[in-house]
C-alpha angles and dihedrals in degrees: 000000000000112000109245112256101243098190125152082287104039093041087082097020092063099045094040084056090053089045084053096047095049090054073057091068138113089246086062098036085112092070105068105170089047086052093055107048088039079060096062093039089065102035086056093045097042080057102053083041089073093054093032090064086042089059099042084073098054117108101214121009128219112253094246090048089051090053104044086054096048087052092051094037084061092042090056100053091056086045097067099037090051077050094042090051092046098052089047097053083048097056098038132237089297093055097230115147109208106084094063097134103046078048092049093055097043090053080051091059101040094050095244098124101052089060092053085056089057105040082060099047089058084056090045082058094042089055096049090054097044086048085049096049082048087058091036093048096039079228087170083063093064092063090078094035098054099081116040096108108097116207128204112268109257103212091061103078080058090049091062098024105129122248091226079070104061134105131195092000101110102076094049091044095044088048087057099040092065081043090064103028103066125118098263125113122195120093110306112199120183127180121201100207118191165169110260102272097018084118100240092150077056099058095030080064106044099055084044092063082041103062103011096099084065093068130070089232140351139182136197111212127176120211124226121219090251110021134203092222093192080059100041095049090047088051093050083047093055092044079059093049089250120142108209095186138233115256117103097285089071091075088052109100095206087050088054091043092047089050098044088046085055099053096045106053099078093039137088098233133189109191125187112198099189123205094356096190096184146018098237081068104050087041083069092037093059100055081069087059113096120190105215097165087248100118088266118185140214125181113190113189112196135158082217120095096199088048085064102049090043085054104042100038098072105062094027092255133156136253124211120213105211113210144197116289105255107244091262088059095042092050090054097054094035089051090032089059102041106031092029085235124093092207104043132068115161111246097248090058096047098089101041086041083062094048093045090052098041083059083049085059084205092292106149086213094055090047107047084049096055110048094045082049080060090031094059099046090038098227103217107180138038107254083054092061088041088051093053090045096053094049091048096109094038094040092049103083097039115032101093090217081070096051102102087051096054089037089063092037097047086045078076096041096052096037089068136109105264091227089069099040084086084047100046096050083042081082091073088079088077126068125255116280100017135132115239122194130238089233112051089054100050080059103042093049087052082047094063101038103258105124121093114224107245108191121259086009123109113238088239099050085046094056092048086064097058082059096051080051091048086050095043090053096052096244095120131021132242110242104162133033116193124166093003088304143121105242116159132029144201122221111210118232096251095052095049087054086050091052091043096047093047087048088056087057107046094032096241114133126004117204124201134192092170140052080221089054085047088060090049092072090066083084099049115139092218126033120276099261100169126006141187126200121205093180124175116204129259114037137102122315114242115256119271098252091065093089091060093045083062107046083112097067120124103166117040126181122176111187117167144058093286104128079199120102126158120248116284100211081072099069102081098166108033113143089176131046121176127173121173102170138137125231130049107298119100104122107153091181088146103050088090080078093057104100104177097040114148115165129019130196133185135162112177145115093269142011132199122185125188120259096241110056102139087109092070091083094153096045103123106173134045116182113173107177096180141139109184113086101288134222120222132172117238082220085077089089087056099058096111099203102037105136106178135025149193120183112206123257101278100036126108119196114311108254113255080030083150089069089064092091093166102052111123102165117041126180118188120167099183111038087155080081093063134105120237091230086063096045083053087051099060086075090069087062095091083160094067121114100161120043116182113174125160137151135104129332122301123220116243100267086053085055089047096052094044085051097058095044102051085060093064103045087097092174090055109143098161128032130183121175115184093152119088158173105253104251124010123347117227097166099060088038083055102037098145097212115027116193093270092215097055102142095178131038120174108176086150085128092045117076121221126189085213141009102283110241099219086066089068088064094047085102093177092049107135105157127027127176107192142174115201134175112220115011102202113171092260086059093047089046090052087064089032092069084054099124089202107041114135109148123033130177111191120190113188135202104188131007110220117226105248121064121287094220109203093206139224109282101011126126087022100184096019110136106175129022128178117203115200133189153117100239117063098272089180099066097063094034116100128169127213130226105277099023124134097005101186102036113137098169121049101179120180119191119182139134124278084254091054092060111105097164099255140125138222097262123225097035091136089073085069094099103178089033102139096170138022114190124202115197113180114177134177140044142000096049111273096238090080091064098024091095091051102045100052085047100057097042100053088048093054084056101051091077094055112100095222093050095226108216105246124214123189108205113197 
């Protein structure tokens, strides 16, 4: 089955049908005239659905389409919350189904449900008018009209751009011309794999007129999103000189193949295969690739992470990740392009100038665009330059200097999966440059409805992988790793004013850094439906009727020093609610209104939620980041469908936490506040699958009690432990039955004598943190049988005197291990042929006494070793050693075939 398309649009349609469908169900069978007209609502919107999803795949509407979605976009809106307020009358402030029909006959009596009737008659109206204006319009019409304008293809000005106008480009070509010039001959292919702008079609090129004259034949070619492949492989035929001819067989992709294959095998080919957006596509492309044993190449440039390895994987090739210019390097091409002159830019310019390139953010692209846009008005003051600055994210989608920008940007846009575009414009709702974690938006986006149910897979985890899309296709960029994870990304300047700009025009988000830009919103054409405040403090309080103007809201974020936000009560429909705001000021007394609340938020001083909270029966996540004493309702066990959950710093386990059944993510930062009856507790939430629990130490019964429930959370995928038992821990080192699926294990903070056993059957295990006592080679060897270790971080107490052999075989996928201790660790450690196999990252960390001048011996049987890090701490001063270390290191290394990089960190 097809997965449903959740755009701007869909993202209210699908969820309103299956509010429709469900009124159609046996537990509403007693309200017939709701039923019915709950019937038509669903059979007119499952109608314009079929042409809504058509036209979501269109590049550039027609004026009339746009209008008509939009219509029915809005409609829909109103529709579900008529539907939402309804169903909630129906079940009753607790929100327990089951008394539908005594509440069906007091909203009888009190007239309520008349005036839903009606409510819904007036949308019943509404859909028949906007079914009528698609006949009248011929909007299906528009599907096969919309497209017919052809742009110039953006990538060419950086085909033929000269090299005498570069900047920044020599280091990254010469480092990929010794890649392809060795003396190796078998098939090289390289991918250059990169952020929008970075100017990977650039480089791509200019190696190309570097090396090309090596090679019998070449050919550049430039892939299209969706490409006609008969068209692309005759064109690379042509680039060759072949003529594939033009019968019949020369629209049959295998016949091309076949020909091209022909003609290759014998020649010494360099092949370009510019802006390569998918597999399936380069799946076609390497059939065309024949070996030949001549020291044949291939570069694939793609924005897609996953397109490069693909790529690269199969002939052991490389992939070059192309980063920002450094601010040297962006100052050159941005002064190069307006005075004429890299190293000269007037005074009165130089300000402004900084501000202009941190928005550029070093993106070549950005740059480039930028400067000529300054270059051609001649921008001759100042404010002039300041004015163009500051209009820099509004003037972006609509000055046609800019065009060429927003044509590239909005190539990514357009080329995804309609069922992340809601997803991706979703990240308006954060400031510029913040990081915004992995987390918080997999559950923001479930929160609002925009992630599509896969079978057997869990809606956040669902929703995790659109943002590993979202990473994979350079559309944001990757900021944390934890665990071996992605967990936090950056949004570039230029892509937040493309979201912001595609929100303005399909009224999805508002964003507001004013109370006068909050006014503004008065005059919207269309309804607030998420908004996002960037308030500074002081300044004048919004009028009073703002609050009406955003009952609408579903998704609300208050970031700043206002001390303003607008009342809560008024916000009838909200799904989101983010604050992250200093000061002490976080009462959230009226969130108990808030019926369809799925996700809070809040990072201040101090919170303070109401006592009675049990309405709140959607309500998923829970996130308190506060310091001040907090205030938290004991109704917060009671909350049926909370998912995940941080207590605030100061607060130990609720008490009754056993009673939160559906909790799967749990943060608790002062466990040594909780009561041993809770810890026990834990053990009762069979649901949990990251556990996360720190603070000061626990006495021995609260050991004890943590001991015993962490044995029984059979579902456990995380576990952090930063509480302890002061000394070392026998009951945790001896815990009879570990959670087997355990994926992530951080006891840096616990202390074992030993490797605890019960760690080697832990099969899923890709990530330990672990503090021992004495590392001997049988408790190496125990981790080392881990068939999923990939990252492990080893802290040790004492070295013993013979050699800790990491043995052949052994660590089999690791890719990065820190060793840690006082003592010189490298100096007993040796690896044998065929160890570690995989490990990239070899990273020793010990005190300036500890150091005896040797080095781990056998590293050059790492064979895939890239770094090795040396990290040497205490007194005397480092410098003393500094010298030596660094020497005997990099002699060690001379002898590695792969020449690992070294770093000495004092």
């Amino acid at each position: 089955m097809a997965a449903e398309i959740v755009s701007a649009t869909m993202g209210v349609v699908n969820p309103l049908i299956g509010k429709l469908t469900e009124l159609l169900g046996e537990e509403y069978r007693k309200l017939t005239g709701v039923r019915r007209q709950a019937m038509f609502l669903k059979d007119e919107l499952s109608s314009m659905k079929a042409l809504l999803d058509k036209l979501e795949l269109v590049d550039k509407l027609d004026p009339q389409a746009k209008d008509w979605r939009d219509h029915v976009r809005e409609m829909s809106y109103d529709m579900e919350n008529c539907i939402d307020d309804f169903m909630h009358d129906l079940e009753g402030a607790d929100g327990k189904k089951g008394f539908v029909r005594k509440m069906a006959q007091r909203l009888r009596r009190l007239g309520r449900r008349h005036q839903i009737a009606n409510q819904i008659e007036e949308l019943k109206i509404r859909a028949i008018e906007e079914n009528a204006r698609r006949q009248r319009y011929k909007i299906d019409d528009s599907i096969h009209s919309s497209s017919t304008v052809v742009a110039v293809d953006p990538r060419v000005s950086a085909i033929y751009e000269a090299a005498a106008n570069l900047v920044g480009i020599d280091g990254p070509r010469e480092e990929l011309v010794s890649w392809l010039t060795n003396s190796e001959r078998k098939l090289k292919v390289v991918s250059i794999v990169g952020f929008v702008g970075l100017g990977k079609t650039t480089l791509a090129k200019q190696v190309y007129e570097k090396i090309g004259g090596q090679f019998d034949c070449k050919a550049f070619i430039s892939v299209s999103q969706k490409p006609n492949m008969p068209s692309l492989l005759n064109g690379l035929g042509l680039d060759l000189g072949i003529g594939i001819g033009e019968d019949s067989r020369a629209r049959k992709v295998p016949y091309i193949i076949r020909r091209l294959r022909e003609y290759l095998t014998h020649k010494r080919y360099l092949i370009v295969v510019d802006d390569l957006w998918d597999p399936p596509t380069w799946d076609i492309l390497r059939c065309v690739f024949a070996e030949g044993g001549n020291g044949n190449t291939v570069i694939v440039t793609t924005r897609v992470d996953v397109v490069a390895c693909r790529a690269s994987h199969e002939h052991d090739g490389h992939i070059y990740r192309m980063k920002p210019l450094n601010n040297e390097d962006s100052k050159r091409l941005f002064f190069g392009r307006v005075f004429r002159s890299e190293d000269s830019c007037a005074p009165q310019y130089e300000e402004v100038s900084t501000q202009i390139l941190k928005k550029c953010g070093g993106l070549p692209l950005a740059i480039i665009t930028i400067s000529s846009l300054l270059a051609s008005r001649q921008a001759k003051s100042r404010s002039d330059w300041e004015s163009i600055m500051k209009s820099l994210g509004t003037n972006f989608a609509t000055d046609p200097t800019l065009e060429g920008m927003k044509n590239i940007l909005n190539l990514s846009y357009m080329h995804l999966p309609p069922r992340l575009r809601a997803c991706f414009l979703y990240l308006g709702l954060h400031p510029e440059d913040r990081e915004i974690r992995r987390d918080d938006l997999a559950r923001q986006w479930v929160a609002e409805g925009f992630v599509s149910s896969v079978p057997e897979l869990d809606l956040e985890d669902v929703a995790k992988s659109y943002f590993n899309e979202l990473i994979n296709r350079s559309l944001i960029q990757p900021a944390e790793t934890i665990y071996g994870e992605v967990t936090s990304c950056r949004v570039h300047d230029m892509i937040l004013d493309l979201i912001l700009s595609k929100c303005a025009e399909e009224n999805f988000m508002h964003t507001a850094h004013s109370y006068g830009e909050m006014e503004k919103m008065h005059s919207c054409k269309y309804k607030v439906r998420r908004l996002s405040l960037n308030l500074s403090a002081g300044g004048a309080t919004p009028g009073s009727t703002l609050a009406t103007g955003l009952s609408q809201v579903r998704s609300f974020a208050q970031f700043g020093e206002s001390i303003y936000a607008p009342p809560l009560e008024s916000f009838k429909h909200v799904r989101v609610l983010v604050f992250e705001v200093p000061g002490e000021r976080s009462k959230l007394g009226a969130i108990c209104h808030l019926f369809q609340l799925r996700y809070l938020k809040v990072s201040a001083d101090s919170v303070e939620l109401p006592a009675d909270i049990r309405g709140l029966v959607h309500l998923k996540t829970l996130e308190m980041n506060c310091w001040s004493e907090p205030k938290i309702s004991s109704d917060i066990v009671h909350l049926p469908n909370l998912f995940n959950l941080r207590l605030p710093y100061g607060t130990g386990l609720p008490e009754g936490i056993r009673n939160m059944t559906s909790i799967r993510t749990l943060r608790c930062s002062s466990m040594e506040k909780s009561l041993v009856e809770d810890i026990t507790g834990l053990g009762e939430l069979t649901n949990l699958r990251n556990l996360c629990l720190s603070g000061g130490s626990l006495t021995v019964e609260g050991v004890d009690a943590l001991v015993s429930s962490i044995g029984k959370l059979r579902d456990l995928r995380q576990l952090y432990l930063g509480c302890r038992l002061k000394g070392y821990n026998d009951q945790l080192g001896s815990l009879p039955d570990p959670p087997s699926r355990l994926e992530a294990l951080n006891l840096g903070n616990w202390l074992f004598y030993v490797v605890p056993k019960w760690i080697g059957g832990l099969r899923d295990l890709m990530w330990l943190s672990l503090n021992v006592d004495d590392l001997s080679s049988h408790e190496l060897r125990i981790l080392g049988e881990l068939p999923s270790l990939v990252r492990a971080y080893l802290s040790v107490s004492r070295i013993p005197k013979d050699k800790i052999v990491v043995g052949s075989g052994s660590f089999p996928v690791l890719e990065h291990i820190s060793l840690d201790s006082d003592e010189d660790v490298a100096a007993y450690l040796r690896f044998e042929a065929g160890a570690m196999r995989s490990l990239r990252v070899l990273a020793i960390r010990y005190t300036v006494e500890g150091w005896s001048g040797c080095t781990p011996d056998g590293m050059e049987h790492l064979l895939c070793l890239e770094q090795v890090n040396v990290r040497v701490y205490g007194t005397p001063t480092t410098e003393q050693v500094a010298p030596d270390v660094s020497s005997a290191y990099s002699k060690a290394l001379e002898v590695h075939p792969r020449r690992p990089t070294f770093a000495l960190e004092r």
